[in-house]
CHARMM-style PDB file with segment names, atoms N, HN, CA, C and O in Angstrom:
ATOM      1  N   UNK     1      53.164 -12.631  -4.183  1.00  0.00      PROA
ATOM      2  CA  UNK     1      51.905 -12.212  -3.584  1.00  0.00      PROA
ATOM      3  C   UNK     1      50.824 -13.222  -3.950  1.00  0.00      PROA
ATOM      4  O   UNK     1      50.597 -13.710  -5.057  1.00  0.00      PROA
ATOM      5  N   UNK     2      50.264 -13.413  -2.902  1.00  0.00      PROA
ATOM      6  HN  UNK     2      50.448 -13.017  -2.003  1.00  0.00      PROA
ATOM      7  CA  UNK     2      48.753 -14.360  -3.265  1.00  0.00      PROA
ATOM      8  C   UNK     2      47.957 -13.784  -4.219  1.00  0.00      PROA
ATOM      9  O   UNK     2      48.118 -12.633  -4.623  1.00  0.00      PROA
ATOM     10  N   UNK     3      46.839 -14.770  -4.714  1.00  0.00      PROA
ATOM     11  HN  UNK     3      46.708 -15.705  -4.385  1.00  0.00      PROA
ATOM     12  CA  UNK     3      45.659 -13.878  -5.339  1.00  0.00      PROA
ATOM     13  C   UNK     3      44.888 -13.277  -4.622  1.00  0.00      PROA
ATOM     14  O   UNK     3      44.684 -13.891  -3.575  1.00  0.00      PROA
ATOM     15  N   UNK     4      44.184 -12.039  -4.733  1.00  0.00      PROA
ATOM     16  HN  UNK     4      44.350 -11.540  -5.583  1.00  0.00      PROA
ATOM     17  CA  UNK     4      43.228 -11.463  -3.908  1.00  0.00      PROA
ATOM     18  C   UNK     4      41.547 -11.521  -4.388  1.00  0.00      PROA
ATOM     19  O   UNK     4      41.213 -10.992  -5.449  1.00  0.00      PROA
ATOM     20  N   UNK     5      40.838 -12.007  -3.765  1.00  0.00      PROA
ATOM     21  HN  UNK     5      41.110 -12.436  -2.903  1.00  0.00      PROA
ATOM     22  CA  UNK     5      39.279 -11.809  -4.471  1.00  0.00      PROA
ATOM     23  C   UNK     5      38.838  -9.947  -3.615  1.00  0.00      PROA
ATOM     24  O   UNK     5      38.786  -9.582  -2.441  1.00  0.00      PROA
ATOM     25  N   UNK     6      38.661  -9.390  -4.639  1.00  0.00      PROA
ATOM     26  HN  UNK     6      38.703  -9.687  -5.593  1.00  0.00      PROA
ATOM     27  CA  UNK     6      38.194  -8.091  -4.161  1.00  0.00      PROA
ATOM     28  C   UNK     6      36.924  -8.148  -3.627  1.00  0.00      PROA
ATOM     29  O   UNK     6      36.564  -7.264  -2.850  1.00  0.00      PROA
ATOM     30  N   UNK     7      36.049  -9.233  -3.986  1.00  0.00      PROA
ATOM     31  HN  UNK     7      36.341  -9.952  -4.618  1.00  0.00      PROA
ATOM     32  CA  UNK     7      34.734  -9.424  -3.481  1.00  0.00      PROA
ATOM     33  C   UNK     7      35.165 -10.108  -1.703  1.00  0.00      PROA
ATOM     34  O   UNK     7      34.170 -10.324  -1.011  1.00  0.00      PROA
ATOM     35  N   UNK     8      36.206 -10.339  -1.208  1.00  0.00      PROA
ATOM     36  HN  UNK     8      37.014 -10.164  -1.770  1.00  0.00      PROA
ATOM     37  CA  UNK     8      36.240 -11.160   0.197  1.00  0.00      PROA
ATOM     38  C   UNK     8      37.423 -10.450   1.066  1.00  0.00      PROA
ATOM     39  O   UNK     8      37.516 -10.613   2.282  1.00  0.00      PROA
ATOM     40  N   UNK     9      38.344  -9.621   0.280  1.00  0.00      PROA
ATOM     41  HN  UNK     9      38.269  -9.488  -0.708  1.00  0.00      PROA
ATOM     42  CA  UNK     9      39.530  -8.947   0.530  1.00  0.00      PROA
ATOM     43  C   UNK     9      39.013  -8.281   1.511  1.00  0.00      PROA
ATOM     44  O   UNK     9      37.971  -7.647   1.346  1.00  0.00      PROA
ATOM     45  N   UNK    10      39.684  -8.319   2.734  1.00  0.00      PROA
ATOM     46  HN  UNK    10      40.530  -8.834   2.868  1.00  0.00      PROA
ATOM     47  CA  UNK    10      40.047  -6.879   3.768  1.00  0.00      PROA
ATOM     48  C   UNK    10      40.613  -5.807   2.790  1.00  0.00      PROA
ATOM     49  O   UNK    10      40.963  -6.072   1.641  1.00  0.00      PROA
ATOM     50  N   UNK    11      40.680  -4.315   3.474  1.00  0.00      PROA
ATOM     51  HN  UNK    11      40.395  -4.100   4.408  1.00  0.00      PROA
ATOM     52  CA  UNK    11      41.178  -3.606   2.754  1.00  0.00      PROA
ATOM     53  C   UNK    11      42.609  -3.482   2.922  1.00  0.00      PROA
ATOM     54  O   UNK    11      43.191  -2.862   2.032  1.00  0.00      PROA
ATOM     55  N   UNK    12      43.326  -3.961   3.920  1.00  0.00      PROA
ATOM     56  HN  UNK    12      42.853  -4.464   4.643  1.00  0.00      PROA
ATOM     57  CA  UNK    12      44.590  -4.136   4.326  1.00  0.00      PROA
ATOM     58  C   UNK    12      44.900  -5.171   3.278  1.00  0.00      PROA
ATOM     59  O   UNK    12      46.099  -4.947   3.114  1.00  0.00      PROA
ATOM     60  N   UNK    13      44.638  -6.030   2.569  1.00  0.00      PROA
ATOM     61  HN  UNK    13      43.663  -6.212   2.703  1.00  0.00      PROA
ATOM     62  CA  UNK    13      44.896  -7.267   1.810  1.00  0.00      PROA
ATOM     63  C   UNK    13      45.187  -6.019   0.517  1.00  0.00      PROA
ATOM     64  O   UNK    13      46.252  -5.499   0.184  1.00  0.00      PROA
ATOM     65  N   UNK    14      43.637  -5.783  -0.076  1.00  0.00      PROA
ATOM     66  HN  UNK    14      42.772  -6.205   0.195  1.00  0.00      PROA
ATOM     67  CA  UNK    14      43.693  -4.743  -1.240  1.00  0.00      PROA
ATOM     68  C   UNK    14      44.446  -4.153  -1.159  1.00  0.00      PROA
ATOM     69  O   UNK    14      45.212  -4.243  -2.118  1.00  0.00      PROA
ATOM     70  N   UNK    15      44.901  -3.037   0.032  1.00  0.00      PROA
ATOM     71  HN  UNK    15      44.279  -2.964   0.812  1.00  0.00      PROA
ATOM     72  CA  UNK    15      46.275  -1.589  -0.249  1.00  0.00      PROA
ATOM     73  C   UNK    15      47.347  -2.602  -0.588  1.00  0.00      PROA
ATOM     74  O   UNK    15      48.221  -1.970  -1.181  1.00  0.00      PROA
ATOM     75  N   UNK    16      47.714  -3.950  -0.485  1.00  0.00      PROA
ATOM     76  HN  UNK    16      47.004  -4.463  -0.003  1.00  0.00      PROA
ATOM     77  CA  UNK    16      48.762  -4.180  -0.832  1.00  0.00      PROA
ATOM     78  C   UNK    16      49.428  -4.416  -2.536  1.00  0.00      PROA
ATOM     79  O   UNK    16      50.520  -4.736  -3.005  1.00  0.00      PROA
ATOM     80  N   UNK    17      48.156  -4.072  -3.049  1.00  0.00      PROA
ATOM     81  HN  UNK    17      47.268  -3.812  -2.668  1.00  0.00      PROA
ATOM     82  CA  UNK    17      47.981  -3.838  -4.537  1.00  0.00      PROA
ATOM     83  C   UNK    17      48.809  -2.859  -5.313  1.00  0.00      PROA
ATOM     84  O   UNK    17      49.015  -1.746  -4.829  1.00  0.00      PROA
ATOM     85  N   UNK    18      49.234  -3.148  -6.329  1.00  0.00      PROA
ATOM     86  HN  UNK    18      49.066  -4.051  -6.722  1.00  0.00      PROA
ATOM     87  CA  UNK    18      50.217  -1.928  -6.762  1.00  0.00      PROA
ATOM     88  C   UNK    18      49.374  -0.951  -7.410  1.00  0.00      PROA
ATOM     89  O   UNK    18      48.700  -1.431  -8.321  1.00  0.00      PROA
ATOM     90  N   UNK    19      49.216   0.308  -7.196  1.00  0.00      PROA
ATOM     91  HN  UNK    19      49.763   0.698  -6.456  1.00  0.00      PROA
ATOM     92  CA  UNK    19      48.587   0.902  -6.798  1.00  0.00      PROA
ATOM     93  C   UNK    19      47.307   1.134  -6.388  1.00  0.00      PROA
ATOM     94  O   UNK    19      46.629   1.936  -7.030  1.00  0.00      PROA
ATOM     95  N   UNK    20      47.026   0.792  -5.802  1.00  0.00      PROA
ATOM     96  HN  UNK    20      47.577   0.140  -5.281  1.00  0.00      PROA
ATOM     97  CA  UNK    20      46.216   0.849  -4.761  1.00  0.00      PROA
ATOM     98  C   UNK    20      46.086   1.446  -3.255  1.00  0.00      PROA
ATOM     99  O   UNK    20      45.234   2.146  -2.708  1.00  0.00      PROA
ATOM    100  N   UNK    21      46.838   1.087  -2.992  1.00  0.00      PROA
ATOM    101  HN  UNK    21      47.531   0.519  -3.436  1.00  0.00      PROA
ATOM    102  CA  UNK    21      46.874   2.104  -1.169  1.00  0.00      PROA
ATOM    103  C   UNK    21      45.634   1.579  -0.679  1.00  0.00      PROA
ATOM    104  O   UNK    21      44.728   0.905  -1.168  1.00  0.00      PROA
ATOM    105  N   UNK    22      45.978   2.320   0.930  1.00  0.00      PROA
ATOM    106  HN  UNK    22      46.714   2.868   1.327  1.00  0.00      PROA
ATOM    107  CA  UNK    22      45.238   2.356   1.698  1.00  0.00      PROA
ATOM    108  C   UNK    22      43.783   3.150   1.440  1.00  0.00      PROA
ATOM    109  O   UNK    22      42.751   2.626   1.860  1.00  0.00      PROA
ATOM    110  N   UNK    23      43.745   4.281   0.818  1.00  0.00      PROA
ATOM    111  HN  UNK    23      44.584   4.707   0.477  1.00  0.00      PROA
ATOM    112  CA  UNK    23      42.899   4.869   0.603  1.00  0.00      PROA
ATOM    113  C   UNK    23      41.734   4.341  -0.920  1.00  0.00      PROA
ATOM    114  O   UNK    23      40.511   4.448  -0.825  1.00  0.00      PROA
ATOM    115  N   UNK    24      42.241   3.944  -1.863  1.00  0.00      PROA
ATOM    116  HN  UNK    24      43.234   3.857  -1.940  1.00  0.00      PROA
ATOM    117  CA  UNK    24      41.760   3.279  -2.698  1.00  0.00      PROA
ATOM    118  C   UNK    24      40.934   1.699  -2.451  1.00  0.00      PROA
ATOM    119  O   UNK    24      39.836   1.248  -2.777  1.00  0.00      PROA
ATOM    120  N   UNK    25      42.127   1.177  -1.697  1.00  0.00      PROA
ATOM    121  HN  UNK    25      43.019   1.543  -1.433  1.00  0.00      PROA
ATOM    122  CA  UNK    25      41.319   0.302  -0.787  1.00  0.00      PROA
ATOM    123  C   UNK    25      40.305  -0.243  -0.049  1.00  0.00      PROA
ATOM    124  O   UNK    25      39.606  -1.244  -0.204  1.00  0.00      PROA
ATOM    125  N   UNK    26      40.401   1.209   1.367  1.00  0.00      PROA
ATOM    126  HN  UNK    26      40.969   2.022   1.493  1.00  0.00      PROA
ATOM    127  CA  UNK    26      38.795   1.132   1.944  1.00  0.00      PROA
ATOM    128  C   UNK    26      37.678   1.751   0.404  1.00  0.00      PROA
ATOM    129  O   UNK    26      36.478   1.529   0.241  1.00  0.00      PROA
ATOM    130  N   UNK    27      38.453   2.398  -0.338  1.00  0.00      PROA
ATOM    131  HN  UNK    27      39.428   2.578  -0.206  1.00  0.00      PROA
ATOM    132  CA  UNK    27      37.079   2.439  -1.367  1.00  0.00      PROA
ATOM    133  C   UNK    27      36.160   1.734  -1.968  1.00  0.00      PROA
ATOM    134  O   UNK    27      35.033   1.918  -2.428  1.00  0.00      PROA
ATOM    135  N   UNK    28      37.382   0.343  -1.784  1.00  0.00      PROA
ATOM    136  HN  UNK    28      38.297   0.193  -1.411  1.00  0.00      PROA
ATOM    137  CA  UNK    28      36.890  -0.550  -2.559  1.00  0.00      PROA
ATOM    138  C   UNK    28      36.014  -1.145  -1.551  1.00  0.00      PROA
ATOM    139  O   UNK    28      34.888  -1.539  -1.858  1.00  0.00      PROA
ATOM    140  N   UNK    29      36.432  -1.222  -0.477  1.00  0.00      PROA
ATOM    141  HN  UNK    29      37.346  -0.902  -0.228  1.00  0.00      PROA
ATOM    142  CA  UNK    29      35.606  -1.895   0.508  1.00  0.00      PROA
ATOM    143  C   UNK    29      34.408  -1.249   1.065  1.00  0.00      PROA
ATOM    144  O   UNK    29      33.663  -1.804   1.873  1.00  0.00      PROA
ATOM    145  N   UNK    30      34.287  -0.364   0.725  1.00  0.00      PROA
ATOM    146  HN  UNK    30      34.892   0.086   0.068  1.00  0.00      PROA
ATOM    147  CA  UNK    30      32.600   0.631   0.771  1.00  0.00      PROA
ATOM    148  C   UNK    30      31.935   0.393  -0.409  1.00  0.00      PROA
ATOM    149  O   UNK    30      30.728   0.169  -0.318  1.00  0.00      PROA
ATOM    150  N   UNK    31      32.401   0.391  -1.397  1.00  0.00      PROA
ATOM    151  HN  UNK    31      33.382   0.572  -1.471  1.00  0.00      PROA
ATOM    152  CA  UNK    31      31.900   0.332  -2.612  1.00  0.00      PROA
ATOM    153  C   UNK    31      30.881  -1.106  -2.804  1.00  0.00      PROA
ATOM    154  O   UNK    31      29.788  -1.276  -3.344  1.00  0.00      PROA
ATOM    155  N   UNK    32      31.962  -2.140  -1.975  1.00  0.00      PROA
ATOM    156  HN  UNK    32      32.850  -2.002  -1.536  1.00  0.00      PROA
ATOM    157  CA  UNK    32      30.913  -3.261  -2.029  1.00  0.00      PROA
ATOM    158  C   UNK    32      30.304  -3.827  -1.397  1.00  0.00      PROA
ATOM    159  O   UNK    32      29.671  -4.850  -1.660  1.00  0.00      PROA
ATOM    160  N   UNK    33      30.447  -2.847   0.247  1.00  0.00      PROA
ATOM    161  HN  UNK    33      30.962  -2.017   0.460  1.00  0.00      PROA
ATOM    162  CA  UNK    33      29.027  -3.069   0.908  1.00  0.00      PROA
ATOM    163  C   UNK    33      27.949  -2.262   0.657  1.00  0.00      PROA
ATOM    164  O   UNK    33      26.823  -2.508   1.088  1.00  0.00      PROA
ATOM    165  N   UNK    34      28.286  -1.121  -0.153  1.00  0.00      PROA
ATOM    166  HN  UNK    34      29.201  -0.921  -0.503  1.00  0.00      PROA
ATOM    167  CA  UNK    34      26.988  -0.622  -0.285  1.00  0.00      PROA
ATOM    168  C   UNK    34      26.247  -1.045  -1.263  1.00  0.00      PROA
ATOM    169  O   UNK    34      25.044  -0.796  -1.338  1.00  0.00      PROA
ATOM    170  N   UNK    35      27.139  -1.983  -2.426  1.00  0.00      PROA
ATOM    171  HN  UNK    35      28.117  -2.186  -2.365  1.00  0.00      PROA
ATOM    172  CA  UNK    35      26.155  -2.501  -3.750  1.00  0.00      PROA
ATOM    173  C   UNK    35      25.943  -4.174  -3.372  1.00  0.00      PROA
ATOM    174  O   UNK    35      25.324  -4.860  -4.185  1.00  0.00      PROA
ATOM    175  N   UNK    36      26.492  -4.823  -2.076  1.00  0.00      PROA
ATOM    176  HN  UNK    36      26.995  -4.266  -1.416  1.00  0.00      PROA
ATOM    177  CA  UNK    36      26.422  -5.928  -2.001  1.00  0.00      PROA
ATOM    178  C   UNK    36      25.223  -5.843  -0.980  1.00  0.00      PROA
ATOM    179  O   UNK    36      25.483  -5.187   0.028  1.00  0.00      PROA
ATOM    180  N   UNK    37      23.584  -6.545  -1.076  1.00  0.00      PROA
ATOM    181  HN  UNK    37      23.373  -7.078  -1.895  1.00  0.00      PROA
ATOM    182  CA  UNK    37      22.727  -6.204  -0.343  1.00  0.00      PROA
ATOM    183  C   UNK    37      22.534  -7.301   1.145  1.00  0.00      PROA
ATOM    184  O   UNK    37      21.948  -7.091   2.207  1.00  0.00      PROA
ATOM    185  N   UNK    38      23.640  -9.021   0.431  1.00  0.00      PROA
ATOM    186  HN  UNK    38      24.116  -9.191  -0.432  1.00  0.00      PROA
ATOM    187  CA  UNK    38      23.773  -9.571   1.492  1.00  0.00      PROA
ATOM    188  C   UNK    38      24.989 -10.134   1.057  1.00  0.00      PROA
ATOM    189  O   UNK    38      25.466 -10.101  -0.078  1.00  0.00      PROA
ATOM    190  N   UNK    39      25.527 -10.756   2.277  1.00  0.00      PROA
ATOM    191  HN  UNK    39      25.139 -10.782   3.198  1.00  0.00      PROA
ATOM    192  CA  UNK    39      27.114 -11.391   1.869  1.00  0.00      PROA
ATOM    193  C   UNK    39      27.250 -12.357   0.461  1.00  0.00      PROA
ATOM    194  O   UNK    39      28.332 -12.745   0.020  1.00  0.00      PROA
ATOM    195  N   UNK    40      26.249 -12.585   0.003  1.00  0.00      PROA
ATOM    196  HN  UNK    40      25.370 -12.270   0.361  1.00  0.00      PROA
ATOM    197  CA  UNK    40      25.966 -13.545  -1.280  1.00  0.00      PROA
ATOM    198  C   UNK    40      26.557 -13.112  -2.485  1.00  0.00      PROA
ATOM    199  O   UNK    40      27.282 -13.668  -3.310  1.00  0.00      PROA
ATOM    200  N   UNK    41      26.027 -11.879  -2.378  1.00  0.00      PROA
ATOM    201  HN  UNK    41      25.438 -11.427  -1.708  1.00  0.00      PROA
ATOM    202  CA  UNK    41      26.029 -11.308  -3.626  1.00  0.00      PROA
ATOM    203  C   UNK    41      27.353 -10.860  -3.786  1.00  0.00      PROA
ATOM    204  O   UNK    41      28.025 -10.295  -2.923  1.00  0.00      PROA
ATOM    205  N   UNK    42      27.888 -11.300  -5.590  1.00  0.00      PROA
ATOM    206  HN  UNK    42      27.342 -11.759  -6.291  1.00  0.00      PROA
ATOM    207  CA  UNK    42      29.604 -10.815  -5.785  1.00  0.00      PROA
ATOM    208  C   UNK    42      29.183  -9.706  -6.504  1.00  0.00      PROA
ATOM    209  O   UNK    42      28.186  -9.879  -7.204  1.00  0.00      PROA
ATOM    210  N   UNK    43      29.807  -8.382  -6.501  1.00  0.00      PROA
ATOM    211  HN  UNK    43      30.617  -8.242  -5.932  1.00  0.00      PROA
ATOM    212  CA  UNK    43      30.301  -7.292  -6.637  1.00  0.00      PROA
ATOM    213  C   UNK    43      30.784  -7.354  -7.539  1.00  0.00      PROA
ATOM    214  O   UNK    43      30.327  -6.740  -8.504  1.00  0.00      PROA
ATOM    215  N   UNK    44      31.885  -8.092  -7.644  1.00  0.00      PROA
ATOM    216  HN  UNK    44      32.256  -8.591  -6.861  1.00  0.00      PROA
ATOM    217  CA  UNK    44      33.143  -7.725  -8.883  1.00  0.00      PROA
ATOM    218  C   UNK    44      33.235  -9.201  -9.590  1.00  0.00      PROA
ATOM    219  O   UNK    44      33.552 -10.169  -8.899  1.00  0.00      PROA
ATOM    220  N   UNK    45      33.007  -9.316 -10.700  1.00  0.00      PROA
ATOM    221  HN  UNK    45      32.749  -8.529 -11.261  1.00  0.00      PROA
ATOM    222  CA  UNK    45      32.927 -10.481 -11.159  1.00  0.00      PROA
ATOM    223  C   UNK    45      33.873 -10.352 -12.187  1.00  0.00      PROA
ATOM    224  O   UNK    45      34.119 -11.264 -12.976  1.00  0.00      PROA
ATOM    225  N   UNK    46      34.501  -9.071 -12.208  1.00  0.00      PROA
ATOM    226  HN  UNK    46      34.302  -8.330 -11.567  1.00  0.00      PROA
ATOM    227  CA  UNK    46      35.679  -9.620 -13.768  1.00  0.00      PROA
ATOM    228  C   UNK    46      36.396  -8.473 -13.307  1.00  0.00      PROA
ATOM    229  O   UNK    46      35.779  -7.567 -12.746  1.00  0.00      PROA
ATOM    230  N   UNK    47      37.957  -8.396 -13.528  1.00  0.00      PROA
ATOM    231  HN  UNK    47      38.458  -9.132 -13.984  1.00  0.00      PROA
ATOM    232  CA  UNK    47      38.737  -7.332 -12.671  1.00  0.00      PROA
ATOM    233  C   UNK    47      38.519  -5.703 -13.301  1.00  0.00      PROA
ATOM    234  O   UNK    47      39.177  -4.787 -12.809  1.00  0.00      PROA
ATOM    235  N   UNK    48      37.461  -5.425 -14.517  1.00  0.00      PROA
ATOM    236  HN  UNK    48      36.926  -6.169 -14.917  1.00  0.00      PROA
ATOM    237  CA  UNK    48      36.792  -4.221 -14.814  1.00  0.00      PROA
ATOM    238  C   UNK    48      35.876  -3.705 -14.598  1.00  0.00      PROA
ATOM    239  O   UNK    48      35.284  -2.742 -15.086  1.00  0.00      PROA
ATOM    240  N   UNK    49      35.618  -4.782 -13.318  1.00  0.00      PROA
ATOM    241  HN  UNK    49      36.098  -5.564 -12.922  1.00  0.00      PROA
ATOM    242  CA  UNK    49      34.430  -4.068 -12.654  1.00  0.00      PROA
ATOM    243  C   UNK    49      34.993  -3.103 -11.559  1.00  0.00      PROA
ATOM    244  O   UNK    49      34.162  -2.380 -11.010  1.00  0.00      PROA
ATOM    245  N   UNK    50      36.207  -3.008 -11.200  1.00  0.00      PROA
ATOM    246  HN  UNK    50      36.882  -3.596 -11.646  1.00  0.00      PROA
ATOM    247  CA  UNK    50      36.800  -2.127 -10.061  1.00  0.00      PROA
ATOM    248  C   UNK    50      36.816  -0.704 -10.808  1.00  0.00      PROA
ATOM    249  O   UNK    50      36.714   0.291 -10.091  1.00  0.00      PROA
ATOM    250  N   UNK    51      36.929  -0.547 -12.112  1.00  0.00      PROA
ATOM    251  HN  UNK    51      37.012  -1.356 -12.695  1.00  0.00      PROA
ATOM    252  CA  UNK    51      36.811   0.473 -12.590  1.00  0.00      PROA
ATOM    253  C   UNK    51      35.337   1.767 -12.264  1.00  0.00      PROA
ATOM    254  O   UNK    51      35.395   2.959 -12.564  1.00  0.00      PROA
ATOM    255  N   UNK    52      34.405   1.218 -11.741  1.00  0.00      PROA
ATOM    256  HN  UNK    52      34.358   0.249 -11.497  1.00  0.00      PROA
ATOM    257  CA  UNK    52      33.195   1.517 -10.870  1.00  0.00      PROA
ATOM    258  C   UNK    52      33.713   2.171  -9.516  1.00  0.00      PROA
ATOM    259  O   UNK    52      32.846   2.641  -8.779  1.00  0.00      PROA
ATOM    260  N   UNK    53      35.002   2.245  -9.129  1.00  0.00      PROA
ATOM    261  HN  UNK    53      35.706   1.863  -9.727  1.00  0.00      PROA
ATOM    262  CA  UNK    53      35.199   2.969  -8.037  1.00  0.00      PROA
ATOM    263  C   UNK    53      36.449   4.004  -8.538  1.00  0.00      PROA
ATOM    264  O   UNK    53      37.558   3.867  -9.054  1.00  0.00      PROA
ATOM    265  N   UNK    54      35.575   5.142  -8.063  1.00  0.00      PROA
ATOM    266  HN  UNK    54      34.674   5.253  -7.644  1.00  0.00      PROA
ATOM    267  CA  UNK    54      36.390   6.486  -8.351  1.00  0.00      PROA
ATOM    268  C   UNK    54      38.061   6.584  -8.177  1.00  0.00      PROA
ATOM    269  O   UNK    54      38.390   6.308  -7.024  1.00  0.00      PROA
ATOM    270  N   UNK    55      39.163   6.905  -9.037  1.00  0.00      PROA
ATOM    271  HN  UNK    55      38.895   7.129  -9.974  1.00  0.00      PROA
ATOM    272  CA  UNK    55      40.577   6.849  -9.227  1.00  0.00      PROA
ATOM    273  C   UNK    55      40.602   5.286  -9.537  1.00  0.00      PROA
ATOM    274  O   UNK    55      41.077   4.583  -8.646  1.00  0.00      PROA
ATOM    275  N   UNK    56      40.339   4.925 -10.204  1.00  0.00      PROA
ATOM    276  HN  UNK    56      39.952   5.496 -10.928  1.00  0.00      PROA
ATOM    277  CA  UNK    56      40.987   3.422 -10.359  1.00  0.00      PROA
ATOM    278  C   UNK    56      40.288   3.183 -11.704  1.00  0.00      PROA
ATOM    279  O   UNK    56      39.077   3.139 -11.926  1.00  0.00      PROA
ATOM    280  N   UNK    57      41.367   3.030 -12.593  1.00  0.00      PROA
ATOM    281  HN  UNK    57      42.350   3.066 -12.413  1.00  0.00      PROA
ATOM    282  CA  UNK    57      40.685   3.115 -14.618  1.00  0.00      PROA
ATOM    283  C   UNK    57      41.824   2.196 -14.914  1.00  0.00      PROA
ATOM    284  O   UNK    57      42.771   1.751 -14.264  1.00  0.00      PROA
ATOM    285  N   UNK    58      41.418   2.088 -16.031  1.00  0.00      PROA
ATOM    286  HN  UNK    58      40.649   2.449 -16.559  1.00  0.00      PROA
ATOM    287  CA  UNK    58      41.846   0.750 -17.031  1.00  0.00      PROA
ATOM    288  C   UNK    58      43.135   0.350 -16.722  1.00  0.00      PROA
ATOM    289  O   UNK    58      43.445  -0.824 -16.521  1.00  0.00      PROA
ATOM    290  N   UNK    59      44.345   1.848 -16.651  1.00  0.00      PROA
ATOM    291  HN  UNK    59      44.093   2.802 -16.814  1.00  0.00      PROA
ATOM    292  CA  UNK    59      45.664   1.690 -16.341  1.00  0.00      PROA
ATOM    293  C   UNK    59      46.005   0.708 -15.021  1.00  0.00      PROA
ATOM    294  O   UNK    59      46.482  -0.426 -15.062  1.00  0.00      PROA
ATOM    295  N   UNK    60      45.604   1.510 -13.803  1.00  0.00      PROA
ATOM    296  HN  UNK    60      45.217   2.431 -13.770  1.00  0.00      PROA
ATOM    297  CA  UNK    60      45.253   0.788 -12.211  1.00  0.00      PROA
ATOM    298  C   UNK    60      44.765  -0.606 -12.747  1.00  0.00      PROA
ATOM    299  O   UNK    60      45.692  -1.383 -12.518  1.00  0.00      PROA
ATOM    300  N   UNK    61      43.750  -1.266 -13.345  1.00  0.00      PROA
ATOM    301  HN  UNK    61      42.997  -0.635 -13.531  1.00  0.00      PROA
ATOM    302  CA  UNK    61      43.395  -2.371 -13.273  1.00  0.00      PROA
ATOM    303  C   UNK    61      44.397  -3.656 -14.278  1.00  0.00      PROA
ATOM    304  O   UNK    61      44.627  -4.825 -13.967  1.00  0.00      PROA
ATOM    305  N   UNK    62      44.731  -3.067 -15.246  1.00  0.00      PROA
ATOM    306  HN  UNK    62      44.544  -2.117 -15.499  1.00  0.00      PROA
ATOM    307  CA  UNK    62      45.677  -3.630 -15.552  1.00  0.00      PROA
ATOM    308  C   UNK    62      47.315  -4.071 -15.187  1.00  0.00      PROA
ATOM    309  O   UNK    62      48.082  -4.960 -15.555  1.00  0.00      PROA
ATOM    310  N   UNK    63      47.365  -2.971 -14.294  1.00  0.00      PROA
ATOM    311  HN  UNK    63      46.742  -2.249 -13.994  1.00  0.00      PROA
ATOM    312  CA  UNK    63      48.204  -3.513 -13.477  1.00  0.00      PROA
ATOM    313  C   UNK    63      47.935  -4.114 -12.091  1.00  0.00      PROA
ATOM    314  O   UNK    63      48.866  -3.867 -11.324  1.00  0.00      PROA
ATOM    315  N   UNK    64      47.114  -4.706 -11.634  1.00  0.00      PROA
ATOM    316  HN  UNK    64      46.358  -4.907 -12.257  1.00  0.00      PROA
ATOM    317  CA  UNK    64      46.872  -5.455 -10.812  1.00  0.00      PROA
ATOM    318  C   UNK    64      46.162  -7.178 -11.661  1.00  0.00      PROA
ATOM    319  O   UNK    64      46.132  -8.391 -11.456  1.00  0.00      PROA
ATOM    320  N   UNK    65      45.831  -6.419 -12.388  1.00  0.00      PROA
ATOM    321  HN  UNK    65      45.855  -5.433 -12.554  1.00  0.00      PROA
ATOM    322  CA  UNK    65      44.947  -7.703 -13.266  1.00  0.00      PROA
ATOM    323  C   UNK    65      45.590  -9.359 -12.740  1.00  0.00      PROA
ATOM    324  O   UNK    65      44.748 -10.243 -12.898  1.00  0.00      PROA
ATOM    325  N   UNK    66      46.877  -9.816 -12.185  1.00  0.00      PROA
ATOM    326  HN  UNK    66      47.561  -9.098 -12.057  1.00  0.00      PROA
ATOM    327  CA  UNK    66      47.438 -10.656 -12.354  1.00  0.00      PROA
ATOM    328  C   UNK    66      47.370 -11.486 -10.939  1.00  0.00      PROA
ATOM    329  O   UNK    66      47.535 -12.703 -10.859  1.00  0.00      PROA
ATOM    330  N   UNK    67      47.068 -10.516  -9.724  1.00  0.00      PROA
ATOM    331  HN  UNK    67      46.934  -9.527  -9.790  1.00  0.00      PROA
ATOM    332  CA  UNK    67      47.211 -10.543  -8.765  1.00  0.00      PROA
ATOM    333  C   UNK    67      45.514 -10.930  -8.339  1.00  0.00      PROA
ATOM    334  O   UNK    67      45.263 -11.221  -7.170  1.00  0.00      PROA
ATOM    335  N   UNK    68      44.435 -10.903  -9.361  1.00  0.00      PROA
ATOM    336  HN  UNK    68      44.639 -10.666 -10.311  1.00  0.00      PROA
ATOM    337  CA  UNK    68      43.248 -11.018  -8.561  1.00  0.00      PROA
ATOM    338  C   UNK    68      42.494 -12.096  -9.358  1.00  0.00      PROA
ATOM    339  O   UNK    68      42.247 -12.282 -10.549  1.00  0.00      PROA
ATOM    340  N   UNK    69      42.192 -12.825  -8.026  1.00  0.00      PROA
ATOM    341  HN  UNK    69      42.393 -12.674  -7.058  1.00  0.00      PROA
ATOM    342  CA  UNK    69      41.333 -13.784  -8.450  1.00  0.00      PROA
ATOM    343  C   UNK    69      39.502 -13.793  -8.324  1.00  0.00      PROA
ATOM    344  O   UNK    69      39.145 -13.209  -7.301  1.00  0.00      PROA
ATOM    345  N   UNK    70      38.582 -14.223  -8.986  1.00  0.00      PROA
ATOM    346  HN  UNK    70      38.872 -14.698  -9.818  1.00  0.00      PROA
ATOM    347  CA  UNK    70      37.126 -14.271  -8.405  1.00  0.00      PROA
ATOM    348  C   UNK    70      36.373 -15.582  -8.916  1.00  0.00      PROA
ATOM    349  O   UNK    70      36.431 -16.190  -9.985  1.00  0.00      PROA
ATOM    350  N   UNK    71      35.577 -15.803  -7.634  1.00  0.00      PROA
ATOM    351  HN  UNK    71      35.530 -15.309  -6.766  1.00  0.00      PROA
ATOM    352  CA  UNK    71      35.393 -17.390  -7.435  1.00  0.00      PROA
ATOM    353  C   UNK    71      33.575 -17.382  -7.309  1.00  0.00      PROA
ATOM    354  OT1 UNK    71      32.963 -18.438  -7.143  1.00  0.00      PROA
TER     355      UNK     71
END
């Protein structure tokens, strides 16, 4: 699997995350248009910042941890 930046990811990219899904996914992808005020601004700057979206804690992020990149 490629790296994913959660700050640029479709949510179809994200569900392909181990656990993650589809539904966790678009979360993520609401989550950071509503805190991102223009396309500039990064959201997630270290992979514990996903922990800010509801069902997804330390366990979930550590297991993706390997798979995400931010630039």
């Amino acid at each position: 699997m490629l790296k994913i930046n959660p700050n640029t990811a479709t949510w179809q990219q994200l569900a392909q995350l181990p656990g993650i899904g589809p539904q966790k996914a678009n979360d993520i992808v609401l989550y950071r248009k509503q805190m991102a005020k223009s396309e500039a601004v990064i959201v997630f700057k270290t992979p514990d910042d996903l922990t800010n979206i509801t069902g997804i804690g330390p366990k979930t992020v550590d297991g993706i941890r390997s798979f995400l990149v931010f630039e």
